[in-house]
C-alpha positions as a printed NumPy array, in Angstrom:
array([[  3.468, -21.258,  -7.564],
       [  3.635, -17.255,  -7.511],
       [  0.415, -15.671,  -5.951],
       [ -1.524, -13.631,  -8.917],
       [ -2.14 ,  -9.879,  -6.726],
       [ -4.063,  -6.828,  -7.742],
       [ -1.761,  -3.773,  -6.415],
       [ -3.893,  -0.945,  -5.449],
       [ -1.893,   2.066,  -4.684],
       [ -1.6  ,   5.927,  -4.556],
       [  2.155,   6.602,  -5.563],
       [  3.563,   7.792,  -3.351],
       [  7.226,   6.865,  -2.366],
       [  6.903,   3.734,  -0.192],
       [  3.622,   2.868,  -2.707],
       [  6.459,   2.561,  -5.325],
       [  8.635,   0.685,  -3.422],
       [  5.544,  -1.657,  -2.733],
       [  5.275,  -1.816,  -6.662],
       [  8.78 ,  -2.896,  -7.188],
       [  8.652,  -5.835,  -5.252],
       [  5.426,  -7.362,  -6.234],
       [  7.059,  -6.916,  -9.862],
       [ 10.545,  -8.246,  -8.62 ],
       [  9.596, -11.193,  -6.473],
       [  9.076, -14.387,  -7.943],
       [  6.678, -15.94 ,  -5.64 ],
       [  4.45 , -13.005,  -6.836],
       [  2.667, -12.763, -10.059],
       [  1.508,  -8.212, -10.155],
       [ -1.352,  -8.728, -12.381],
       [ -3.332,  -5.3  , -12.43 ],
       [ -2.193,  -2.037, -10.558],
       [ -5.027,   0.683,  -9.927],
       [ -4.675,   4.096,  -8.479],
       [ -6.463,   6.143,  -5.963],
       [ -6.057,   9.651,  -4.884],
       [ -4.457,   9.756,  -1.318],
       [ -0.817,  10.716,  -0.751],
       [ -1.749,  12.783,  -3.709],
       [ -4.503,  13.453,  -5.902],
       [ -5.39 ,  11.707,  -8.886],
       [ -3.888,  12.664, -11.566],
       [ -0.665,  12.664, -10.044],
       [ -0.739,   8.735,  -8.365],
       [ -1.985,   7.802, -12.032],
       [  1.385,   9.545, -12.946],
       [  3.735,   8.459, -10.918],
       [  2.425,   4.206, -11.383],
       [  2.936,   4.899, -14.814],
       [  6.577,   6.574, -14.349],
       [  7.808,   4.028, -11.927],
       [  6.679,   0.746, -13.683],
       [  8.156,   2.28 , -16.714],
       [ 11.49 ,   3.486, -15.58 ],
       [ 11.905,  -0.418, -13.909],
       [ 11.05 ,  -2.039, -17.525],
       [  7.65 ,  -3.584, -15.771],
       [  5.763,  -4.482, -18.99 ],
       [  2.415,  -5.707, -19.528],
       [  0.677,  -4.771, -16.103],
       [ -2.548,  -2.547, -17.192],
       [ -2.287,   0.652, -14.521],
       [ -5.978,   2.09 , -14.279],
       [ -7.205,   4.703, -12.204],
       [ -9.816,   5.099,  -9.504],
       [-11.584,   7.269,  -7.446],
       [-10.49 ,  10.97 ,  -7.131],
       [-11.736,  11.038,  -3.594],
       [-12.665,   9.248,  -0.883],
       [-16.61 ,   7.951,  -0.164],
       [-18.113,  10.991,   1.389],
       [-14.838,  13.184,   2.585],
       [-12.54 ,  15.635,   0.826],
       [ -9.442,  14.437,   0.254],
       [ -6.429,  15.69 ,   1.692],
       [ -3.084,  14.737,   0.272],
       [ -0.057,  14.225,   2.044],
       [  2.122,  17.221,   0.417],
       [  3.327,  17.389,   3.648],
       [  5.175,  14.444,   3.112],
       [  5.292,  13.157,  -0.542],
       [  5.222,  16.725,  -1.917],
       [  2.909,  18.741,  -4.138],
       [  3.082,  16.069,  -6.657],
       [  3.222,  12.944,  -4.118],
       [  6.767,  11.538,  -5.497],
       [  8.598,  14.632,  -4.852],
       [ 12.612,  14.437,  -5.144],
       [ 13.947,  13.251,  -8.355],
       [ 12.916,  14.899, -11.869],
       [ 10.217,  12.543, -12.947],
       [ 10.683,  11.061, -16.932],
       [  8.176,  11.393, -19.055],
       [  6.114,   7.555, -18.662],
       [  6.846,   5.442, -20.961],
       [  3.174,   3.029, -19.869],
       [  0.073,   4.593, -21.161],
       [ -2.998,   4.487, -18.853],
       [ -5.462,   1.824, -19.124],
       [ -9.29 ,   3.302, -20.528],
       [-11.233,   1.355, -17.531],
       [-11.835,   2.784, -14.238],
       [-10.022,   0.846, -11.355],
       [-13.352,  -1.312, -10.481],
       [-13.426,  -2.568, -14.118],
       [ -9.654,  -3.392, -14.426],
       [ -9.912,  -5.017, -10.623],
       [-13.493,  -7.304, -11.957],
       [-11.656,  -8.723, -15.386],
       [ -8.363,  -9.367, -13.716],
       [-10.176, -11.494, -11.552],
       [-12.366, -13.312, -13.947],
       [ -9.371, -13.651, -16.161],
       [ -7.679, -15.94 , -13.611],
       [ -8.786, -19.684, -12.468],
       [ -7.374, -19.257,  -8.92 ],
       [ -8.247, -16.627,  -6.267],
       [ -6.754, -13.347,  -6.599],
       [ -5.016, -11.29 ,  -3.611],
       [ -5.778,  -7.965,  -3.576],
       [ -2.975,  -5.472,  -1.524],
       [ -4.036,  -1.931,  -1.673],
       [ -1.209,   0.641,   0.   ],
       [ -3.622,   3.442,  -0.244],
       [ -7.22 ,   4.671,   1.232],
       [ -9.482,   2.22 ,   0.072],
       [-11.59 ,   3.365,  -1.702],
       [-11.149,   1.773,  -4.626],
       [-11.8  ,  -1.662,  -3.044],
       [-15.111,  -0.383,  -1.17 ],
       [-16.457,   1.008,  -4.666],
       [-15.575,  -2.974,  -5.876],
       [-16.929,  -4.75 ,  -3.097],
       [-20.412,  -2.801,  -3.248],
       [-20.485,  -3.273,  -7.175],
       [-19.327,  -6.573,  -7.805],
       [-20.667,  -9.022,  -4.816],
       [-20.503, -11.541,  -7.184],
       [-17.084, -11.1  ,  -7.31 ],
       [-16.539, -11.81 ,  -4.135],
       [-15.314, -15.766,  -4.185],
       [-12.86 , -14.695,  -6.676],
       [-10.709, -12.669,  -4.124],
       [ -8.465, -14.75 ,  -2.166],
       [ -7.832, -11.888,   0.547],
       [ -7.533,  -7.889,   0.658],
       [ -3.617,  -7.086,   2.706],
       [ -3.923,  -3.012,   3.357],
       [ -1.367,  -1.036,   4.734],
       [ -2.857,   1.113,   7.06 ],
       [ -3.963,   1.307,  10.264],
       [ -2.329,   0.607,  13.687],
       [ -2.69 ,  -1.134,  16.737],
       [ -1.494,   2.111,  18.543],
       [ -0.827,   5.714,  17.487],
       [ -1.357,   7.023,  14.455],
       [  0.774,   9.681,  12.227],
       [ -1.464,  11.816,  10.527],
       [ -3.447,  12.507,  14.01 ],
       [ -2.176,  11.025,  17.597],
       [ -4.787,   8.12 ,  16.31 ],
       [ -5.22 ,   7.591,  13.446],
       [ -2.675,   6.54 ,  10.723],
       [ -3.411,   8.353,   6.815],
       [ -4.838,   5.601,   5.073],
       [ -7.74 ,   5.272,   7.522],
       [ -8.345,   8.361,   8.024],
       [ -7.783,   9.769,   4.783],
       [-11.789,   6.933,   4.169],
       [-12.746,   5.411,   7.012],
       [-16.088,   4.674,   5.649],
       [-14.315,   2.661,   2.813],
       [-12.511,   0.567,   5.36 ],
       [-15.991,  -0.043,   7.361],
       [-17.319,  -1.059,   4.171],
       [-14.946,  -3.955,   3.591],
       [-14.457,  -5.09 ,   6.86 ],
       [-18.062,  -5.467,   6.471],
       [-18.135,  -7.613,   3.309],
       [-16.707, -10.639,   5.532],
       [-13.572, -10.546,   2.834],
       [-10.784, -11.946,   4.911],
       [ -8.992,  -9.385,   5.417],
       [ -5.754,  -8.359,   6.555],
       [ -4.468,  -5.127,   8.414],
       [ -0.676,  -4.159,   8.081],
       [ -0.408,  -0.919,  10.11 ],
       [  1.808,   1.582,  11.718],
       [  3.498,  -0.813,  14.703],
       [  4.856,  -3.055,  12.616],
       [  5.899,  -0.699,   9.491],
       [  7.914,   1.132,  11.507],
       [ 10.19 ,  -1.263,  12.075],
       [ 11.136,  -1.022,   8.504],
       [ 13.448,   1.849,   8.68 ],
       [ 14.913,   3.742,   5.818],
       [ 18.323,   3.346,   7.826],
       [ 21.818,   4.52 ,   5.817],
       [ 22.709,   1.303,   5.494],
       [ 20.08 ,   0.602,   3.941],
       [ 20.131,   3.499,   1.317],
       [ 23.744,   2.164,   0.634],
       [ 22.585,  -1.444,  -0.268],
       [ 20.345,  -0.27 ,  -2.105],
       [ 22.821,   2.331,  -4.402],
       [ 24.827,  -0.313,  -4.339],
       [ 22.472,  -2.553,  -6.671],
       [ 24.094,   0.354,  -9.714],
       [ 21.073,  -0.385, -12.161],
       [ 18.247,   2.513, -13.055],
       [ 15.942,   1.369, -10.093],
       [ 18.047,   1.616,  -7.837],
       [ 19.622,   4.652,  -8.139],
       [ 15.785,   6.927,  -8.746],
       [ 15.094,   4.969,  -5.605],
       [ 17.474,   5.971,  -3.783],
       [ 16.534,   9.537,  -4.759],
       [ 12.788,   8.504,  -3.46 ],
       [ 14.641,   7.538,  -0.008],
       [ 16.458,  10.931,   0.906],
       [ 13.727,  12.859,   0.286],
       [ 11.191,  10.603,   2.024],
       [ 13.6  ,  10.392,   4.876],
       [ 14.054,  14.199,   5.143],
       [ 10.226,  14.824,   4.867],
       [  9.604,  12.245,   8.093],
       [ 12.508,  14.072,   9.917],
       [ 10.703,  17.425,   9.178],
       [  7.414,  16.05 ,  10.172],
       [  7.528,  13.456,  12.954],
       [ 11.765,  13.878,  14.242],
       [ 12.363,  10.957,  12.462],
       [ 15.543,  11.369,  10.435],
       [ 15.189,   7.436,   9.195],
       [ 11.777,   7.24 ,   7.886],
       [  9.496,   3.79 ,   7.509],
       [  9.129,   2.545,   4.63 ],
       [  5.338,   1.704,   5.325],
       [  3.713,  -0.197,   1.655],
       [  6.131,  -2.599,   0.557],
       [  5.497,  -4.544,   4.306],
       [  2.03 ,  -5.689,   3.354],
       [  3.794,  -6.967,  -0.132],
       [  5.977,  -9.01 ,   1.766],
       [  3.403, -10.417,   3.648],
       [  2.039, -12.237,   0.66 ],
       [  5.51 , -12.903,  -0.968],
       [  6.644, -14.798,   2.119],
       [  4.324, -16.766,   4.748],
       [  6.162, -15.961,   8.47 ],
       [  7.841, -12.623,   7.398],
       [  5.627, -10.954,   9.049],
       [  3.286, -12.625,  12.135],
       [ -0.147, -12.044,  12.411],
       [ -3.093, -12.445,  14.934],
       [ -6.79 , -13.025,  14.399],
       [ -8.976, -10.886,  16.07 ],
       [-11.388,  -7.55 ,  16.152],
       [-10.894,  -4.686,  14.011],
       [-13.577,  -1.469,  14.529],
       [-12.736,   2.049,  12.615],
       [-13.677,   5.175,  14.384],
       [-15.735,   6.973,  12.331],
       [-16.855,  10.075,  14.364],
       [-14.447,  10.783,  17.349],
       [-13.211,  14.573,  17.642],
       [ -9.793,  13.409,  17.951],
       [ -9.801,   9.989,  17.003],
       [-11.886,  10.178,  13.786],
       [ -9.656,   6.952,  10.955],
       [ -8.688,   5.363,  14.15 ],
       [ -8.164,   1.746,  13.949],
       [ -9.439,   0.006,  17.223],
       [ -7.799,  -3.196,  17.36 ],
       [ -9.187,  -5.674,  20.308],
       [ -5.56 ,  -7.764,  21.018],
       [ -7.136,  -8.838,  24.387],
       [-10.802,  -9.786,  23.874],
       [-11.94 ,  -7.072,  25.621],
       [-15.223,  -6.543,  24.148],
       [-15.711, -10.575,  23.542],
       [-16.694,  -9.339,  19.904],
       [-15.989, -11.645,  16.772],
       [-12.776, -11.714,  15.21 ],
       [-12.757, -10.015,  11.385],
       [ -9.15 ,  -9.044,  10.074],
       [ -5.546, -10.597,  10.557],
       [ -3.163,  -7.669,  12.002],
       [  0.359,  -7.633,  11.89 ],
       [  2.   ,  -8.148,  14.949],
       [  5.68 ,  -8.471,  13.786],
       [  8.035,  -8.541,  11.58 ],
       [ 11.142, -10.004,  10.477],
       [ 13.064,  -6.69 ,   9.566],
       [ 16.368,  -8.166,   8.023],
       [ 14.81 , -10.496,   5.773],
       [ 12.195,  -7.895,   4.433],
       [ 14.935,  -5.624,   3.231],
       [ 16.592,  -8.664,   1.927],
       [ 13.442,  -9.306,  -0.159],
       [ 13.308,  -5.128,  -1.206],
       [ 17.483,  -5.882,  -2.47 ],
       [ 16.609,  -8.79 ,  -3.737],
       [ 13.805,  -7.619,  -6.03 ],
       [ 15.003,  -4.228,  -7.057],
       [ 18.009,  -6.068,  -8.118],
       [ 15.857,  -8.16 , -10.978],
       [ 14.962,  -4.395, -12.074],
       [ 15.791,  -2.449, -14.973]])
């Protein structure tokens, strides 16, 4: 039976790849996405989830948008990597999805109620979105099966030697739903970039001839030249679509149980995530982090869903 999931997102070219494959694989049912500002600002993530689901023929998934900015920082997009308008590269088309009316928390609250089951929430973006939720709707709470993020890491970061863009970009938000006792899942840095944007992988993926495929490809080169600019990595990761997979396929990637703290006020480590592997500080375990992953299979799963695509 496919898993109903809430995407929650700030497009962003891996974010979009994330999108596809919720949409594309069938052990996944996308029931909601909801934007954030993060790898760009508002107005522009709203954008780009309503370009991308349209240009793949993903109908009937309400896109609503969310905060502007996170809890009590200013954001800070990453131009420096997605561009001034977060999904730079290809010409965008004009969207062809209009915008839900409600705000991200009211879109995430009715999704949920609409469905019997549990719903899993996987949010590629700062989370603010999901704090704002979890402090408005505690009564809520039994209907989420569990929140997968992207972000984090279990070592260095890439937006400061610690801490890794997501996290830092709200670590307040993160705090706050750790803190709800949601189980909760971290998919960070170490394992994401394992899922490199090789050219093999770019030719796969061309090679798949439908729309999708080939604005994706687009998406890749200049994502790959950005991370070669930034971080002397000519084949960048491509970050979202790995906590996706998680929920598409139990064992892709391999988790652990144990202690996740966020830094919230270090000079240079300010979004860190401090991740206890060892039981160091003999605190209780609160998130699953992603220890591994199975890297062929995963961009199996990315073919195999873009390939369903319009």
């Amino acid at each position: 039976m496919a898993v109903p999931v809430i995407i929650d997102c700030d497009p962003g070219h891996d974010d979009v790849f994330a999108i596809w494959l919720a949409a594309g694989h069938p052990r996944i049912d996308l029931r909601a996405i909801t934007t954030v500002g993060g790898n760009g600002r508002l107005e522009h993530t709203t954008y780009n989830a309503r370009v991308v689901t349209g240009l793949a023929g993903i109908a009937g998934v309400p896109i609503a948008q969310g905060a502007d900015s996170p809890l009590v920082r200013a954001l800070e997009p990453a131009e420096w990597i997605h561009g001034s308008n977060a999904l730079g590269g290809p010409e965008l088309p004009e969207p062809t999805v209009d915008a839900d009316p409600r705000p991200a928390v009211e879109l995430i609250r009715d999704t949920l109620d609409a469905y019997a089951e549990p719903v899993t929430i996987v949010a590629t973006g700062p989370l603010t979105n999901i704090a704002l939720f979890v402090r408005a709707y505690p009564d809520r709470w039994p209907k989420v099966r569990e929140i997968v993020w992207m972000g984090g890491s279990t070592g260095r970061g890439n937006v400061t030697p610690y801490a890794e863009f997501n996290s830092w970009s709200d670590p307040e938000a993160v705090v706050m739903v750790l803190d709800s006792g949601l189980r909760f899942t971290m998919v960070g840095l170490n394992v994401t970039h394992q899922a490199l944007i090789t050219p093999s992988v770019i030719e796969r993926i061309a090679a798949v001839g439908n729309t999708t495929a080939a604005f994706g490809v687009e998406l890749l080169r200049y994502f790959n030249n950005s991370y070669e600019i930034d971080q002397g990595m000519p084949e960048g990761p491509l970050h979202d679509p790995v906590a996706v997979a998680l929920v598409a396929e139990p064992g892709l990637v391999e988790t652990v149980h144990t202690r996740l703290d966020i830094e919230l006020r270090g000079t240079e480590t300010s979004g860190a995530t401090s991740v206890d592997l060892i039981d160091k500080l003999k605190r209780p375990p609160n998130a699953h982090v992603a220890v591994g992953l199975d890297v062929d299979r995963f961009w199996d799963l990315m073919i195999e869903a873009i390939t369903t695509l319009a």
